[in-house]
LODOLUM-952740 format. One record per residue (C-alpha): residue in one letter; x, y, z; residue number from 1. Coordinates in nm, 4 decimals. Example, Ala and Ser with C-alpha at 12.3 -4.5 7.8 and 13.67 -1.06 7.14 Angstrom:
BEGIN
<pt r="A" X="1.2300" Y="-0.4500" Z="0.7800" k="1"/>
<pt r="S" X="1.3670" Y="-0.1060" Z="0.7140" k="2"/>
END
This chain:
BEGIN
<pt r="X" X="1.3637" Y="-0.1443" Z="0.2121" k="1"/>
<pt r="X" X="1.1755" Y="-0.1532" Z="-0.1349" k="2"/>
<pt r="X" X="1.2168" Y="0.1049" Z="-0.3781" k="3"/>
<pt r="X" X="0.9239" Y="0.1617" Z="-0.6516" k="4"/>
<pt r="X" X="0.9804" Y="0.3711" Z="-0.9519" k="5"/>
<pt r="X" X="0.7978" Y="0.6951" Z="-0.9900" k="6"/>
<pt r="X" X="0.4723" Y="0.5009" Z="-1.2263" k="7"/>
<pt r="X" X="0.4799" Y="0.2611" Z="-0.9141" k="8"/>
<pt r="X" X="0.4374" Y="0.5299" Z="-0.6794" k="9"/>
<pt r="X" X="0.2052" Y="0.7394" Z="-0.8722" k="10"/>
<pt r="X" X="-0.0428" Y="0.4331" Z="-0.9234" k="11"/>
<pt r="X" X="-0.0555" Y="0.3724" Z="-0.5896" k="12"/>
<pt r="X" X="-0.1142" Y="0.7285" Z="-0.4950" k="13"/>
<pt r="X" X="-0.3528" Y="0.7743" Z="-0.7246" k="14"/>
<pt r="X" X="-0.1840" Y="1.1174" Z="-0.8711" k="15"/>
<pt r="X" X="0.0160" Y="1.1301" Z="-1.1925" k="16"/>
<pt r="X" X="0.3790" Y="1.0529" Z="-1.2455" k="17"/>
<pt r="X" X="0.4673" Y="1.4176" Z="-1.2524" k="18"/>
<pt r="X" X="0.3327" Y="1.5154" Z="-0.9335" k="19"/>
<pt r="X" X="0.5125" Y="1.2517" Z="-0.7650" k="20"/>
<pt r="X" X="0.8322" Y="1.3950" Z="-0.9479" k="21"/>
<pt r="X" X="0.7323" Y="1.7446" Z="-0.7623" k="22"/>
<pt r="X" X="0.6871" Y="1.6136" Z="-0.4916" k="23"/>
<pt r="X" X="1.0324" Y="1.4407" Z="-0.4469" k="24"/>
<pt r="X" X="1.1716" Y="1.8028" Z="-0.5674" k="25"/>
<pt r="X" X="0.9776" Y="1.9648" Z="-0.2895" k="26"/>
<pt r="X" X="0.9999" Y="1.7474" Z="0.0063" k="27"/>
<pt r="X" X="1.3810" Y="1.6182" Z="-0.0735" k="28"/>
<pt r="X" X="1.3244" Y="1.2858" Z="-0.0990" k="29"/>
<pt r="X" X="1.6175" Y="1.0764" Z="-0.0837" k="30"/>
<pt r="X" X="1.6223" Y="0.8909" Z="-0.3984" k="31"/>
<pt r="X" X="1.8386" Y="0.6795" Z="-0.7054" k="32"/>
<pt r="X" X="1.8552" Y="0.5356" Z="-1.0382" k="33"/>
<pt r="X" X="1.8560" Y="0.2274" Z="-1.1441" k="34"/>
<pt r="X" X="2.0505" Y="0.0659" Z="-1.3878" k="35"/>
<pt r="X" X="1.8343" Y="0.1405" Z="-1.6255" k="36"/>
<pt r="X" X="1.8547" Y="0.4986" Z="-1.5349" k="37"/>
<pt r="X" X="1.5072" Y="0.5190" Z="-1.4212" k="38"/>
<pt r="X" X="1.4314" Y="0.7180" Z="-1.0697" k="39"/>
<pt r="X" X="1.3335" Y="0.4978" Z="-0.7577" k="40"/>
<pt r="X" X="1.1887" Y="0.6219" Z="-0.4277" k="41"/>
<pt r="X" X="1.1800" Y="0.4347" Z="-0.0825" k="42"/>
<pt r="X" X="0.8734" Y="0.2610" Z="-0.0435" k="43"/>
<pt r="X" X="0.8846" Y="0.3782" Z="0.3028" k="44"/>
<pt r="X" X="0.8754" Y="0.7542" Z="0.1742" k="45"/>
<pt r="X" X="0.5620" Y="0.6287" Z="-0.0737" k="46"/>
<pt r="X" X="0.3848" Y="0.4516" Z="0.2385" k="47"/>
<pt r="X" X="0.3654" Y="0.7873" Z="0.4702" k="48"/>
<pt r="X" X="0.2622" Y="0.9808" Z="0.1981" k="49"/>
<pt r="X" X="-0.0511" Y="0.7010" Z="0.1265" k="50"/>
<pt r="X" X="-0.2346" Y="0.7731" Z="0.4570" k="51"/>
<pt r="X" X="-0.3207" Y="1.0958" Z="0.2559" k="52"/>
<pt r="X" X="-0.4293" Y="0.9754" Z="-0.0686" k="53"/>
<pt r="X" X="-0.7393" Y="0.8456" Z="-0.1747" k="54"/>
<pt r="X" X="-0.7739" Y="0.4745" Z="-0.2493" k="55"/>
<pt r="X" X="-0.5973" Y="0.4463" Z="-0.6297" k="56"/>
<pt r="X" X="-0.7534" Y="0.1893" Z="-0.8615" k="57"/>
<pt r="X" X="-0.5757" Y="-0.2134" Z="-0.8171" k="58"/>
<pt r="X" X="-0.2509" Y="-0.1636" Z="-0.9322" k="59"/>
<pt r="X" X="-0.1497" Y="-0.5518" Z="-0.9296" k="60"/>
<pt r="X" X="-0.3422" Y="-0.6328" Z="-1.2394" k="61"/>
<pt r="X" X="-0.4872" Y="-0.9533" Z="-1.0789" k="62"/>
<pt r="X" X="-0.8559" Y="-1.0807" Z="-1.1466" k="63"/>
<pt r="X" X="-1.0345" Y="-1.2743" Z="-0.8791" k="64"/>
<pt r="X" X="-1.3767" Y="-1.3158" Z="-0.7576" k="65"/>
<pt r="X" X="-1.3786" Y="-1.1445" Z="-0.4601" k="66"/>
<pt r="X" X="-1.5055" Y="-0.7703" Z="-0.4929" k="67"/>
<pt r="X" X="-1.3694" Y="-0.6180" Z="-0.1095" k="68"/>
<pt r="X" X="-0.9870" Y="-0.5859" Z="-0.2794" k="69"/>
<pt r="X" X="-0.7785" Y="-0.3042" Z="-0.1593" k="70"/>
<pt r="X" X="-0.4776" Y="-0.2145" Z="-0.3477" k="71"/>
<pt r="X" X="-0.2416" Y="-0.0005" Z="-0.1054" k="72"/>
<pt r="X" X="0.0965" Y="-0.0006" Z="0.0340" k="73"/>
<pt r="X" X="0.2778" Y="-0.1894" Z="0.3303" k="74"/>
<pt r="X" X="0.3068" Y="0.0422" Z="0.6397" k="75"/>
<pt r="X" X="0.4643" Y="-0.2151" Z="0.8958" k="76"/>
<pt r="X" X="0.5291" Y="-0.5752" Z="0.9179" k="77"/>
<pt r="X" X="0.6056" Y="-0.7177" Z="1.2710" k="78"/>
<pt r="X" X="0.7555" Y="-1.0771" Z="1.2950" k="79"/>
<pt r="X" X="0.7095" Y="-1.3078" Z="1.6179" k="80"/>
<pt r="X" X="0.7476" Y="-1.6318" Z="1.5982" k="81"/>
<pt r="X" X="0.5618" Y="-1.8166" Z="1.3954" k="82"/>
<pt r="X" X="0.3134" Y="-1.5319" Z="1.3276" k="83"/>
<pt r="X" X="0.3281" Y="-1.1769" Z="1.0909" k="84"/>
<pt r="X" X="0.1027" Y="-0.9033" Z="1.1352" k="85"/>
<pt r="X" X="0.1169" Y="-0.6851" Z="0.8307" k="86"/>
<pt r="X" X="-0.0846" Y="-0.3525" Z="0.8180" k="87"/>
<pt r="X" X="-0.1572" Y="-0.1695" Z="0.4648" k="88"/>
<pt r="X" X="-0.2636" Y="0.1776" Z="0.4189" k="89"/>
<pt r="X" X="-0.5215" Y="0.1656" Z="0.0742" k="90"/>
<pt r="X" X="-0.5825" Y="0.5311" Z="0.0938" k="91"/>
<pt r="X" X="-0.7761" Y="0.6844" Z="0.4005" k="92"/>
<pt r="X" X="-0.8077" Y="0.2703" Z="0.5273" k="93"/>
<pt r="X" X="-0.5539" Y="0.1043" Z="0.7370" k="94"/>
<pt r="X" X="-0.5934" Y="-0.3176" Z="0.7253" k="95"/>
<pt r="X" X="-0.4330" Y="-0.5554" Z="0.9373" k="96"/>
<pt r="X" X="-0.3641" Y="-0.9092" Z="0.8747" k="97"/>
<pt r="X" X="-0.2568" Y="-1.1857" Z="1.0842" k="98"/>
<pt r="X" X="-0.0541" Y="-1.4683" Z="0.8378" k="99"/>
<pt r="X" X="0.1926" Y="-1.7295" Z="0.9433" k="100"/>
<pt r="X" X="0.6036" Y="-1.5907" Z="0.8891" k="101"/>
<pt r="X" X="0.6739" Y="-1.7963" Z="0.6588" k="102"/>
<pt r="X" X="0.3726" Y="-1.6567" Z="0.4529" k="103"/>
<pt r="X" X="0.5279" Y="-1.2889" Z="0.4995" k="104"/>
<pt r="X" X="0.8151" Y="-1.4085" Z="0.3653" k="105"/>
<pt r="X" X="0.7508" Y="-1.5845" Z="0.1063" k="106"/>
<pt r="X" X="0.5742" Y="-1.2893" Z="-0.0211" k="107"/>
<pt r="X" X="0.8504" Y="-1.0328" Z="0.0353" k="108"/>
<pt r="X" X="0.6215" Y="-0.8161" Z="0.2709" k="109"/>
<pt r="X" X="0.7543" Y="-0.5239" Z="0.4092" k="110"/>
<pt r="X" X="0.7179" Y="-0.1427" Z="0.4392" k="111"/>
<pt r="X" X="0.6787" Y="-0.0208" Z="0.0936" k="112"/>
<pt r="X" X="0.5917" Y="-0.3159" Z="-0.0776" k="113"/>
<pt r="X" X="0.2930" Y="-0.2869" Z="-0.2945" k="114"/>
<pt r="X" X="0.0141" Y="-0.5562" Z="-0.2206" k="115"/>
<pt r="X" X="-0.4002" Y="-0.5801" Z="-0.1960" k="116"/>
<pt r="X" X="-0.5796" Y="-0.7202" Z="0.0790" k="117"/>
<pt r="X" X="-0.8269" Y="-0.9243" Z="0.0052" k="118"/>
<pt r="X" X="-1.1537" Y="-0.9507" Z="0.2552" k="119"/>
<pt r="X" X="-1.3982" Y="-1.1975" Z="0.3047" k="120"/>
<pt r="X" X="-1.6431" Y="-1.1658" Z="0.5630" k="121"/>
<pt r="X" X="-1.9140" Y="-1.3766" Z="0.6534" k="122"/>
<pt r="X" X="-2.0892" Y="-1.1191" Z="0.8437" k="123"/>
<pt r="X" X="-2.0926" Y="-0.7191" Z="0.7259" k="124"/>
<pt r="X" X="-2.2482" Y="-0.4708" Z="0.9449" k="125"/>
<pt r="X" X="-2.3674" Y="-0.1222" Z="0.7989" k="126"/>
<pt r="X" X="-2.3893" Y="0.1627" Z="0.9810" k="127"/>
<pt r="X" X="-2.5503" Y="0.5171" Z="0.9475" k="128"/>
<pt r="X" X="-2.5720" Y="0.8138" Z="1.1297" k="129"/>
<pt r="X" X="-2.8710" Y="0.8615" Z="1.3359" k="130"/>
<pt r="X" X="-3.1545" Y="1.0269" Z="1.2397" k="131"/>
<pt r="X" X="-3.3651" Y="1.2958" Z="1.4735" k="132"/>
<pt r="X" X="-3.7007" Y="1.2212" Z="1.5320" k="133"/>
END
């Protein structure tokens, strides 16, 4: 499993380095040092807590063109065959994508990783509630 260090967490989150801190102290959360001394957290831990959070700003630094980006964190990847399906939770949103394996791989995906999806749709509906009459 990945671990992210505490500024990885909190940018994902979308809180402050400290409250993650108080958080681990709260809630236990099993964690280590590198060797640089600084304190890591299972991505795993980081990916339950993301359901919760708000959508935090694109933490991968990457410019592109398309504007429907969603930073977030890897919740599950499931392997068969030639096929991944990878699901990220970007705050309150859950995506799912369908790539080939050897995709997946390549890009180290699994639960905890940071990532963004990136969507483009040809068609976008809109909806709204309904008004009375």
């Amino acid at each position: 499993m990945p671990h992210l260090r505490v500024s990885e967490a909190s940018a994902v989150l979308g809180v402050s380095d400290d409250t993650v801190r108080r958080w681990i102290d709260a809630n236990g959360i099993a964690n280590v040092r590198d060797s640089a001394g600084r304190l890591l957290i299972d991505g795993a831990d980081v990916a339950s807590w993301a359901g919760q959070r708000p959508a935090p700003p694109d933490p991968t630094g990457v410019a592109g063109s398309s504007r429907n980006r969603f930073a977030g964190i890897v919740t599950r990847v499931v392997v068969d065959g030639v096929m991944a399906q990878v699901e990220l939770q970007s705050g309150p949103h859950r995506l799912v994508s369908l790539m080939s394996a050897e995709a997946a791989e390549e890009l180290e995906l699994a639960p905890g990783s940071l990532a963004t999806a990136v969507v483009k749709a040809t068609v976008v509906a809109i909806e709204t509630s309904a008004r009375g009459s």
